[in-house]
C-alpha positions as CSV (number, residue, x, y, z in Angstrom):
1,X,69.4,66.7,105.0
2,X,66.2,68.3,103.6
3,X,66.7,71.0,101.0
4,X,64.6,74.3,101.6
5,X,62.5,75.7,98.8
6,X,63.6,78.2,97.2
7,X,61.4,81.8,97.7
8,X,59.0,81.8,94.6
9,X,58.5,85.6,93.2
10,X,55.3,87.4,94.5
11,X,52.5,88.8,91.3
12,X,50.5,91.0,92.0
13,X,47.1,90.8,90.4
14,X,45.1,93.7,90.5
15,X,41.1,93.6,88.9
16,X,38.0,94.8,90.3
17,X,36.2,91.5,88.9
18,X,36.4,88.4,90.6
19,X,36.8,86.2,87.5
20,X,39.8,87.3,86.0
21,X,41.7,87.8,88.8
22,X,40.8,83.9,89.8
23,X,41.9,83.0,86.1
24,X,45.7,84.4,86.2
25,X,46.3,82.8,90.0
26,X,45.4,79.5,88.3
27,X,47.6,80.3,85.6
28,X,50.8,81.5,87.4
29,X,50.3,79.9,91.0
30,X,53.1,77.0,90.2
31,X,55.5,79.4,89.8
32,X,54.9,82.9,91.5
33,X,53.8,83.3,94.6
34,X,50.1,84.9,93.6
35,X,48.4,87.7,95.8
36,X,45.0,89.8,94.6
37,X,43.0,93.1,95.2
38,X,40.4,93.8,93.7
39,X,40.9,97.8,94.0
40,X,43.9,100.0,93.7
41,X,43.7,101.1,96.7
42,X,44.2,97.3,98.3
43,X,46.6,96.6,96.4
44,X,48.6,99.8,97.3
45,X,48.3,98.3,101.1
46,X,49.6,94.8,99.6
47,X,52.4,97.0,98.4
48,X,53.3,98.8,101.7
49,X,53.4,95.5,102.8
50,X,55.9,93.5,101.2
51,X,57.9,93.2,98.4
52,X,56.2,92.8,94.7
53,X,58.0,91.6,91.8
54,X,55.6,91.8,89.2
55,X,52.0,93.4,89.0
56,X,49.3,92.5,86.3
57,X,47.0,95.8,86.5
58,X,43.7,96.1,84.9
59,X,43.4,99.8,83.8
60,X,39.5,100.7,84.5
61,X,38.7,100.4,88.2
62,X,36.2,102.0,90.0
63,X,38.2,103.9,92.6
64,X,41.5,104.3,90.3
65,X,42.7,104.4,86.9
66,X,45.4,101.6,86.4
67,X,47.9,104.0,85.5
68,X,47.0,105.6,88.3
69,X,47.7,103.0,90.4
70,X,50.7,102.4,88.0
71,X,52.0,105.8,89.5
72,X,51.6,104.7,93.2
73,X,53.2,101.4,92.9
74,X,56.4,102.8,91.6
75,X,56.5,105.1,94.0
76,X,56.2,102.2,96.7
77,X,58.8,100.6,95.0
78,X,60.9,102.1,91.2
79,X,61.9,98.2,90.6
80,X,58.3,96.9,90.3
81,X,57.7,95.7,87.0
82,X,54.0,96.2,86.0
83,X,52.2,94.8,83.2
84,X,48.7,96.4,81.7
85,X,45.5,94.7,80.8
86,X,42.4,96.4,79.5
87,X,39.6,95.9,77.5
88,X,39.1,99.1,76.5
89,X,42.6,100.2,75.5
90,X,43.6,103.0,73.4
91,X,46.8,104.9,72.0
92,X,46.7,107.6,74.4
93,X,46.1,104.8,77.6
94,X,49.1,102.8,75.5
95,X,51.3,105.6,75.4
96,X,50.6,106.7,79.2
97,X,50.8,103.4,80.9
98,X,54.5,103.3,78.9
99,X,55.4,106.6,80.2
100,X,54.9,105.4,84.0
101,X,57.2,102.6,83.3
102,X,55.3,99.7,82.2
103,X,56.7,96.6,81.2
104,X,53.8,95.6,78.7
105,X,50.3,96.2,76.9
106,X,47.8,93.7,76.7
107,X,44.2,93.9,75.4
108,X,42.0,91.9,76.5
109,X,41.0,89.0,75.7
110,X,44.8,87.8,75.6
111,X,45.7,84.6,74.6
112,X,47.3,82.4,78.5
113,X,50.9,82.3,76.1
114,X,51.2,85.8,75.3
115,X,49.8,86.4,79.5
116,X,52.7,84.3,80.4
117,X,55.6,85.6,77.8
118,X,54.1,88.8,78.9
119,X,55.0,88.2,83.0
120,X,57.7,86.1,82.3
121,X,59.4,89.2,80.3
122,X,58.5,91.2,83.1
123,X,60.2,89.1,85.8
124,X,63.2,89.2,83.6
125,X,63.6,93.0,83.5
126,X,63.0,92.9,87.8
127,X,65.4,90.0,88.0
128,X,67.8,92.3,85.7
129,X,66.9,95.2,87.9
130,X,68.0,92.9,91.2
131,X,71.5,92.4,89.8
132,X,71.9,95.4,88.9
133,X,71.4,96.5,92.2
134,X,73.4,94.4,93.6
135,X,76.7,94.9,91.7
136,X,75.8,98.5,93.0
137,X,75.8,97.9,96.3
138,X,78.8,95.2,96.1
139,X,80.8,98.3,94.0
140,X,79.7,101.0,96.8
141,X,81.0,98.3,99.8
142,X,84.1,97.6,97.4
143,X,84.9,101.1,97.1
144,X,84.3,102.1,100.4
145,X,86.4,99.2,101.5
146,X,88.9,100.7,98.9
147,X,88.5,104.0,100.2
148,X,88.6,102.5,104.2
149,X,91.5,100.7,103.1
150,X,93.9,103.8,101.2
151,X,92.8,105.8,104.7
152,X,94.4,103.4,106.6
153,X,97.0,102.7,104.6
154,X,98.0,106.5,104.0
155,X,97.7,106.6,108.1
156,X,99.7,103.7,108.5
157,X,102.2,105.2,105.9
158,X,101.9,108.8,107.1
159,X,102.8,107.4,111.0
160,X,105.4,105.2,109.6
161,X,107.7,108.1,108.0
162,X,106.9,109.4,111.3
163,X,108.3,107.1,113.3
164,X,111.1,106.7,111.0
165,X,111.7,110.7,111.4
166,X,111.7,110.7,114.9
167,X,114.1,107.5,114.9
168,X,116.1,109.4,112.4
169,X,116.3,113.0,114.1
170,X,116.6,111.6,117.5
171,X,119.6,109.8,116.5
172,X,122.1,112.5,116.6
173,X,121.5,113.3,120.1
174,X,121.5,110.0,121.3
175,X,124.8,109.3,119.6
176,X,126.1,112.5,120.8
177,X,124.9,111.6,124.6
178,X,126.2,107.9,124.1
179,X,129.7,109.7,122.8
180,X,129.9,111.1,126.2
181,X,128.9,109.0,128.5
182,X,131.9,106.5,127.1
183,X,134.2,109.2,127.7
184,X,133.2,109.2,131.0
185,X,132.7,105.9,131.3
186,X,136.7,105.6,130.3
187,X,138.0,108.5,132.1
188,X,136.5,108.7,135.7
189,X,135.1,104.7,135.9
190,X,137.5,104.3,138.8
191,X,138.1,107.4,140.3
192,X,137.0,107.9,143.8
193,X,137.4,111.7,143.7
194,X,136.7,113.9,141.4
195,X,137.9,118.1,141.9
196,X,139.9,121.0,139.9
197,X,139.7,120.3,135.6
198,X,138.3,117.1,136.3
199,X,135.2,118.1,137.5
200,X,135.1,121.1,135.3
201,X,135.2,118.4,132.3
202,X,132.4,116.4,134.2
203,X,130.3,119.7,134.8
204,X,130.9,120.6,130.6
205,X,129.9,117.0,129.7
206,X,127.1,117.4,131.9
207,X,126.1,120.6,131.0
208,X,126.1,119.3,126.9
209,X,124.3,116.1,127.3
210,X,121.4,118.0,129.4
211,X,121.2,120.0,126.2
212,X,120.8,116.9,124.6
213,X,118.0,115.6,126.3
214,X,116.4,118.5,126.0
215,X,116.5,118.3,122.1
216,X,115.7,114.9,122.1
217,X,112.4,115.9,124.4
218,X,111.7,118.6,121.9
219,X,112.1,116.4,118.7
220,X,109.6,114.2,120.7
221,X,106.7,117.3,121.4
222,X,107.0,118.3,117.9
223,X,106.1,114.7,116.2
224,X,103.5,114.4,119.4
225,X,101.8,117.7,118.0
226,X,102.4,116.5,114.6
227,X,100.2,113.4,115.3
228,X,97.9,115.6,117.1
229,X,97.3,118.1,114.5
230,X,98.9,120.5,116.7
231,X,101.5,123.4,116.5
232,X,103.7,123.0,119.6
233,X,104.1,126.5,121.2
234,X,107.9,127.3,121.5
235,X,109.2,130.8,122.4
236,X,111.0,132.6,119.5
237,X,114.7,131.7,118.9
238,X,117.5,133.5,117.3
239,X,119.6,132.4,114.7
240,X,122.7,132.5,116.1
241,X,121.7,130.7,119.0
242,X,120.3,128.0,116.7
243,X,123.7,127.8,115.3
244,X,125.7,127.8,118.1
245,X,123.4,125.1,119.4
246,X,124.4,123.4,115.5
247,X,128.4,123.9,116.5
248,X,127.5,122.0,120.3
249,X,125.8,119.1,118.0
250,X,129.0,118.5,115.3
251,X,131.6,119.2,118.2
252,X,131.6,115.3,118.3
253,X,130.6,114.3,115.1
254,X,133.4,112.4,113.3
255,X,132.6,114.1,109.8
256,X,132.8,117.4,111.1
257,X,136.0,117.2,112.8
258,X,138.0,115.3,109.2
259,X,136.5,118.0,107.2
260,X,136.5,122.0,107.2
261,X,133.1,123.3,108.5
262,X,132.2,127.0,108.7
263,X,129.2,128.5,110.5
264,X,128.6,132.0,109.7
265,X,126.8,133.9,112.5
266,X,124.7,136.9,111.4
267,X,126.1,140.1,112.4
268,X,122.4,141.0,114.3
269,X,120.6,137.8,115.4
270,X,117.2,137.2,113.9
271,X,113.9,135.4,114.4
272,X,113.0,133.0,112.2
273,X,109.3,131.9,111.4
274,X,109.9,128.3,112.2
275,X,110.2,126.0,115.7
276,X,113.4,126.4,116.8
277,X,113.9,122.7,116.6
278,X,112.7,122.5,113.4
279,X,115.0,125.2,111.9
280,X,117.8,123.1,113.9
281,X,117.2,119.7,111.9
282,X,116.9,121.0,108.2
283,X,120.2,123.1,108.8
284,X,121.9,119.5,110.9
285,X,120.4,117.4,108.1
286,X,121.6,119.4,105.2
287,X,125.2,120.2,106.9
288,X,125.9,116.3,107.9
289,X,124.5,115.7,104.6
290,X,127.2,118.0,102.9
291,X,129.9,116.5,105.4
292,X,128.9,112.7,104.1
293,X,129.2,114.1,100.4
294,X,132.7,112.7,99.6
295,X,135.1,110.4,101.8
296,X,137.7,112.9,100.5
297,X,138.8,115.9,102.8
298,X,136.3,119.1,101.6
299,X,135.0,122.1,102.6
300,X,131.5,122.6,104.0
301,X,129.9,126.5,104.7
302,X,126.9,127.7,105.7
303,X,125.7,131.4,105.4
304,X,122.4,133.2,106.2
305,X,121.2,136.0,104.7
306,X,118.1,138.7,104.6
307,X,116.3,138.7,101.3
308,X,114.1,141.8,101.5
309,X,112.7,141.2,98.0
310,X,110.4,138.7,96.7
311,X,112.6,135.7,94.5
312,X,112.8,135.5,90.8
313,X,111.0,132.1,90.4
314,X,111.5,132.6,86.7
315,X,114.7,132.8,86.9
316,X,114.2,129.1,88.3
317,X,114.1,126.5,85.6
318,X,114.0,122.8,87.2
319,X,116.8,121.1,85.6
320,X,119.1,118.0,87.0
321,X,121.7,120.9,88.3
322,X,119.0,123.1,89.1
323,X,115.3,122.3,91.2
324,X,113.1,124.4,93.5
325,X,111.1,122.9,95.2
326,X,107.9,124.1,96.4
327,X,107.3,126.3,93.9
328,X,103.9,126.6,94.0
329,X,103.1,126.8,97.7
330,X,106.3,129.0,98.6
331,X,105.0,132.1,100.5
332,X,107.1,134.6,98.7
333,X,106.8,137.3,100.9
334,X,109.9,139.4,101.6
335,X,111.3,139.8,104.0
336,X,112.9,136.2,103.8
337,X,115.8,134.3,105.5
338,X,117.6,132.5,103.4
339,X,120.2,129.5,104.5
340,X,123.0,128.5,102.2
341,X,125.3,125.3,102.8
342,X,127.7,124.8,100.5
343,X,130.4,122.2,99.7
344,X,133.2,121.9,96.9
345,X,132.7,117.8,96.9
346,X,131.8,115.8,93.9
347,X,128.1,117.3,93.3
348,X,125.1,115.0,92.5
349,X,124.4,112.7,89.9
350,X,121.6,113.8,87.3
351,X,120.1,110.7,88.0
352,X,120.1,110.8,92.0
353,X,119.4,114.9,92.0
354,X,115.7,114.7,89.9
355,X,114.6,113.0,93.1
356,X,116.4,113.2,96.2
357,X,114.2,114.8,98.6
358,X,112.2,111.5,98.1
359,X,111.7,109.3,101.0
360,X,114.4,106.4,101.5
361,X,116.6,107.8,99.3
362,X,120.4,108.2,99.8
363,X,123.5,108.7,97.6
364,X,125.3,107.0,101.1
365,X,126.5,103.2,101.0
366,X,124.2,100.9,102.0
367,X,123.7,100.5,105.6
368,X,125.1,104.3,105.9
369,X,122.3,106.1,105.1
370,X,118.7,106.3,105.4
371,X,117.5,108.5,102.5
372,X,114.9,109.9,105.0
373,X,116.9,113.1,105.6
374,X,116.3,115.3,102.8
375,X,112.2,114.4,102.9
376,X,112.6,115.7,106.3
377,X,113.7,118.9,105.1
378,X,111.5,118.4,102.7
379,X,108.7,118.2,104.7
380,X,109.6,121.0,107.3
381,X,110.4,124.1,104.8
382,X,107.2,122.8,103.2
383,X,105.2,122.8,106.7
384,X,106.2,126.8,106.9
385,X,105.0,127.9,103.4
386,X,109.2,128.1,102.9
387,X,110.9,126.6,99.5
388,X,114.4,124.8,98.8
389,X,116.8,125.6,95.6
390,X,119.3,123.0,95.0
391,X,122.4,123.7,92.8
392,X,124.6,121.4,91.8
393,X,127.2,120.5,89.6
394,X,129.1,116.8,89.0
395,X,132.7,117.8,90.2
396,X,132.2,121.3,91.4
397,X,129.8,120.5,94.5
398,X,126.7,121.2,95.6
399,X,124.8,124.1,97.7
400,X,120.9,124.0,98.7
401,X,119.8,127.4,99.9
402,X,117.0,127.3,102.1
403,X,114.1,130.0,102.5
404,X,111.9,130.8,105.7
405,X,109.6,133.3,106.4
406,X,111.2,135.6,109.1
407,X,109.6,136.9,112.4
408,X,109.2,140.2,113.8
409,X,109.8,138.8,117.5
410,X,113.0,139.6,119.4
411,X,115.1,136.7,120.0
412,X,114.2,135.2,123.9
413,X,117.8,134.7,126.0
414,X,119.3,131.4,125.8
415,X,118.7,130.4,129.5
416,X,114.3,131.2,128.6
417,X,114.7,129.0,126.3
């Protein structure tokens, strides 16, 4: 197999007199690929042309300096590395040609070794230039395959934790919905008639897992709009309708029915700046949460009040028994809704409490828990401009109160919903 050659570096030599410009393509035509002019103004052409390496430039022309043409060639190309002859050299010439970015000086007449240490030196500043310019571009394509890379990673991330949301929220009415359909599955699988409380069950059943599906659709919209960039357009929904909706949801819930779980409705039902479904999965996840605390019988609340004054952030210092969390980007704006669940179970451990509204991270057993939950909530109060405060206390229980901006809108019926 024959080898191919490799490219030999182009000089430039540039002298209005024939004899010179002969001499150096003797000189340097073994190793450099030689081209001449005999003007500046041919050799800017040569330039426009095709890549130079190196330029030998005689300063007095007739239609242009050499530093003039000095000017033009690295304006053609920055990398081009020019080396000056001249005959009739002084400091001033010196000291200009080195101010355009010549490589060398030489008076004539030069010596052929000093000529060749001259261009050789020269090639070895463009060949210096070329690497350089190369790790430049190979760090630009690196970093923008870095950069390409952390983009799609954060999207593949970002869409993961989505997926494992929806998974997550979509769970409790699917188990819910599965719940019944067994028990009617067991109860009317071989009836051929069904009338009187029999049918009345069927119709409540009915009636509960339509609800159901319908917060399973909405869970879906909302992480559909999320992916879009969207907000999903949901009429406004009172409170008390969101908790009554809660109370449907635990009715079947094993944790809810071994332990004591209060609801407090407000006394006049308000609108709360949040999707309705949203508002519904911080309050399930933190009440389920609260329920899961302790295998040992306790006591789970959850009260709602109207904060017409702005919170004491001061008052807040982050501690292991004491965090706030978006502190910074919490629109403390009265008035405010705040949402308190409380239980009296074994509290959190310093350790687990610094970071629990982390993703994947669970004080459950394994293959109980997710951890995704709380960076749910997390994620939702933080969506609205709202903020979290978790208390808690090893052995005296735990309570995160919960604060949303509230709306001026009146409550829509249940049935518009």
């Amino acid at each position: 197999m024959s080898e191919i050659a490799a490219t030999k570096p182009t000089l430039l030599i540039v002298d209005d007199e024939e004899g010179p410009r002969k001499s150096l393509r003797i000189i340097f035509k073994d190793d450099y690929d030689v081209v001449m002019a005999d003007s500046g103004g041919a050799a800017i052409e040569i330039a426009q042309s095709r890549p130079i390496d190196v330029a030998v430039l005689d300063i007095k022309m007739e239609d242009m300096t050499g530093t003039e043409l000095l000017d033009h060639l690295k304006a053609i190309d920055p990398a081009i590395e020019v080396v000056m002859v001249t005959a009739y050299g002084t400091t001033e010439t010196l000291r200009q040609a080195l101010r355009s970015g010549a490589c060398d000086y030489l008076d004539k007449p030069y010596d052929i070794s000093v000529m060749r240490a001259a261009v050789g030196k020269a090639m070895e500043r463009r060949n210096l230039t070329r690497a350089n310019e190369a790790n430049s571009e190979s760090l630009t394509q690196l970093q923008a395959e870095l950069e390409s890379g952390r983009v799609q990673g954060e999207i593949q991330r970002t869409r993961g934790e989505i997926y494992a949301s929806v998974i997550h929220d979509i769970n409790g009415p699917l188990t819910i919905i599965s719940g019944f359909l067994e028990i009617l599955t067991a109860r009317f699988g071989k009836v051929h008639r069904i009338e009187g409380d029999e049918l009345e069950f069927l119709r409540d059943r009915h009636s509960r897992m339509t609800k159901q599906v319908g917060n399973c659709v909405q869970i879906s919209r909302r992480y559909l709009s999320f992916l879009r960039d969207k907000t999903a357009e949901q009429p406004p929904v009172g409170v008390n309708q969101i908790l009554l909706d809660l109370t449907e949801l635990l009715k079947s819930n094993p944790e809810a029915q071994k332990n004591q779980l209060i609801l407090h409705l407000l006394a006049q039902d308000i609108v709360c700046a949040i999707n309705g479904t949203d508002l519904m999965q911080i309050l399930l996840n933190l009440i389920v949460n609260a329920l899961q605390c302790t295998a040992t019988p306790h006591r789970v609340e959850l009260r709602i009040k109207r904060v017409d004054t702005a919170v004491n952030l001061a008052a807040h210092v982050d501690s292991p028994e004491d965090r706030f969390i978006n502190r910074d980007a919490f629109q403390n704006k009265p008035p405010l809704l705040s949402f308190s669940i409380s239980d009296d179970g074994p509290g959190i451990p310093p350790n687990v409490s610094v970071k629990i509204f982390d993703t994947q991270i669970t004080t459950k057993e394994v293959g109980k828990g997710t951890g995704l939950g709380l960076s749910i909530v997390s994620r939702l109060v933080r969506n609205v401009g709202g903020a979290i405060h978790l208390q808690t206390r090893p052995g005296h229980g735990t309570t995160f109160t919960v604060y949303l901006p509230m709306n001026s809108a009146k409550p829509t019926a249940p049935g518009a919903r």
